[in-house]
C-alpha positions as CSV (number, residue, x, y, z in Angstrom):
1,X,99.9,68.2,101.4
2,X,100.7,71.5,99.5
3,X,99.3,75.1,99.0
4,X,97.9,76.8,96.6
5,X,96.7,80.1,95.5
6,X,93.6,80.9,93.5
7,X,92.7,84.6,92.1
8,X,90.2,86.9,90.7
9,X,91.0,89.9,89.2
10,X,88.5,93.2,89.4
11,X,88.7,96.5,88.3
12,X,86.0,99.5,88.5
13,X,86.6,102.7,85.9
14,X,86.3,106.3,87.0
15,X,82.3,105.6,86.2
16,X,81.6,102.7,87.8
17,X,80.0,101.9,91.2
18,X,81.0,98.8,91.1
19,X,83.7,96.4,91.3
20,X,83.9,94.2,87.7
21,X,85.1,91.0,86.8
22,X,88.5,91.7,85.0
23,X,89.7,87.7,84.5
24,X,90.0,86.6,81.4
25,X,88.4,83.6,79.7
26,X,88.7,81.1,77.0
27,X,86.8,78.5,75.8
28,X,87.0,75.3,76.7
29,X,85.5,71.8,77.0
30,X,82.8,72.6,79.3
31,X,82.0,76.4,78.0
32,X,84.0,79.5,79.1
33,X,86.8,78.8,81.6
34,X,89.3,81.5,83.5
35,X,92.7,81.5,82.8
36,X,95.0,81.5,85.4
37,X,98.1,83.9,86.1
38,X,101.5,82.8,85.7
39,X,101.9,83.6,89.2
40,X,99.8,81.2,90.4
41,X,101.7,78.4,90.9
42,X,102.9,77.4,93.9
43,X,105.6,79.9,95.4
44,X,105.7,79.7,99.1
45,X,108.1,82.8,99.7
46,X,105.3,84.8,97.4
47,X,102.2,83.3,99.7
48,X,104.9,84.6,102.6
49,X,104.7,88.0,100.6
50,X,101.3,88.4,100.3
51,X,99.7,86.8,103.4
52,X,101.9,85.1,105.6
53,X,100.7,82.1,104.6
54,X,103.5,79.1,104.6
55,X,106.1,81.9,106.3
56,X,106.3,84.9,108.0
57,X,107.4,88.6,107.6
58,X,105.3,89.6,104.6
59,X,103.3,92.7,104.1
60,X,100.3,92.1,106.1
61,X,97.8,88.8,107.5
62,X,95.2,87.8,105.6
63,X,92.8,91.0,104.8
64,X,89.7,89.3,104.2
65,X,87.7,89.7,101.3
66,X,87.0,93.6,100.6
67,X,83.2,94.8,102.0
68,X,82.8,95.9,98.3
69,X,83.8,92.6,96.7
70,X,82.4,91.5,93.3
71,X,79.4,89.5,93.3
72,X,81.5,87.3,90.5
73,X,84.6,86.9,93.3
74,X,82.9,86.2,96.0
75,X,80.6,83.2,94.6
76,X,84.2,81.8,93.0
77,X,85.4,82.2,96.5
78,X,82.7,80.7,98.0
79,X,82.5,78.1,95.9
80,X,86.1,76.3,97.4
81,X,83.6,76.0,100.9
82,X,86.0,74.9,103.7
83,X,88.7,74.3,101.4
84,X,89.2,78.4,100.9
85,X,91.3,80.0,104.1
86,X,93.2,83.1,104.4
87,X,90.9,85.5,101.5
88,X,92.5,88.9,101.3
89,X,93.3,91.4,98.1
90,X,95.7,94.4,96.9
91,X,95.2,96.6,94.4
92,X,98.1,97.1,92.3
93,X,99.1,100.1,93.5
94,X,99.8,98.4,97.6
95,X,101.4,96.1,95.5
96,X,103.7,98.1,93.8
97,X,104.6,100.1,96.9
98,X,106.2,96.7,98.4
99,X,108.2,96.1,95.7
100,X,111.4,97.0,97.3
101,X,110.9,94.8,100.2
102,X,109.1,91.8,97.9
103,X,110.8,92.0,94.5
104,X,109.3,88.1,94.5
105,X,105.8,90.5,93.8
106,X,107.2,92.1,90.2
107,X,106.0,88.8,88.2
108,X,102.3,89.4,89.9
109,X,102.9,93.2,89.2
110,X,103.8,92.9,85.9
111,X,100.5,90.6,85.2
112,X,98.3,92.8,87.0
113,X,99.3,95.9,84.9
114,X,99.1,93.9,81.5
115,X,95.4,92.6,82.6
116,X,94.7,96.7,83.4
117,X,96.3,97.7,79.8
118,X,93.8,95.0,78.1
119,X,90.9,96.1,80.0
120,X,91.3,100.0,79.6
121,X,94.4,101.6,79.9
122,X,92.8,104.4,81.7
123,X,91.7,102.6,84.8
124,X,93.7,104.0,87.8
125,X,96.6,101.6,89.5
126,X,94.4,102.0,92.7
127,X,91.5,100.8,90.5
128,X,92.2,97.1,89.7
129,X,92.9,94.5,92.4
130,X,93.8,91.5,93.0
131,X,91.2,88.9,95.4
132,X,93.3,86.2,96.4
133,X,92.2,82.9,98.5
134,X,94.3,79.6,99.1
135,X,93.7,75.8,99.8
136,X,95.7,73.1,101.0
């Protein structure tokens, strides 16, 4: 049985309080459905990255979800039950720090920072993140 990765992207601009959904959707058959990031297909050397999940030697374990998570992420999260292990995030700033050591992360990188431009170009590096959960 394989494993998979599932994300949710927030941001929060200089004014907010709050973390914010920052996925984008489209419509489909059964209303308004996220679309998924190129880099979510299955890459066990980038699950090794992120999480040492499926490897070892990666930036950290699992994080956990944030304490300020979005109330949006953490019902998608939640809604995997038992099938979700291993939640943690980066913001795409961490993320760009590893790139040296991880150049399997510039494809994530590179999405993050074109989901940032879309929302608001002004939102800080350290200001949009990435949630991240798998499932075998």
């Amino acid at each position: 049985m394989g494993c998979d990765i599932h994300t949710f992207i927030e941001y929060k601009r200089k004014q907010d309080t709050e973390w914010k959904d920052g996925n984008f959707y489209i419509k489909g058959s059964e209303g308004f459905e996220k679309t998924y990031m190129k880099s979510e297909s299955r890459d066990y050397r980038l699950f090794t990255a992120l999480a040492n999940v499926r490897g070892t030697g990666g930036i950290c374990d699992p994080r956990g979800l944030p304490n300020d998570v979005s109330r949006k992420a953490f019902i998608e999260v939640g809604s995997w039950e038992s099938d979700a292990h291993s939640p943690s995030y980066f913001t795409l700033a961490e993320l760009m720090k590893h790139l040296l050591k991880f150049p399997i992360l510039q494809e994530l990188v590179d999405e993050l920072d074109y989901y940032r431009a879309a929302v608001d170009y002004g939102i800080d590096v350290e200001n949009i993140r990435l949630i991240f959960w798998f499932d075998n």
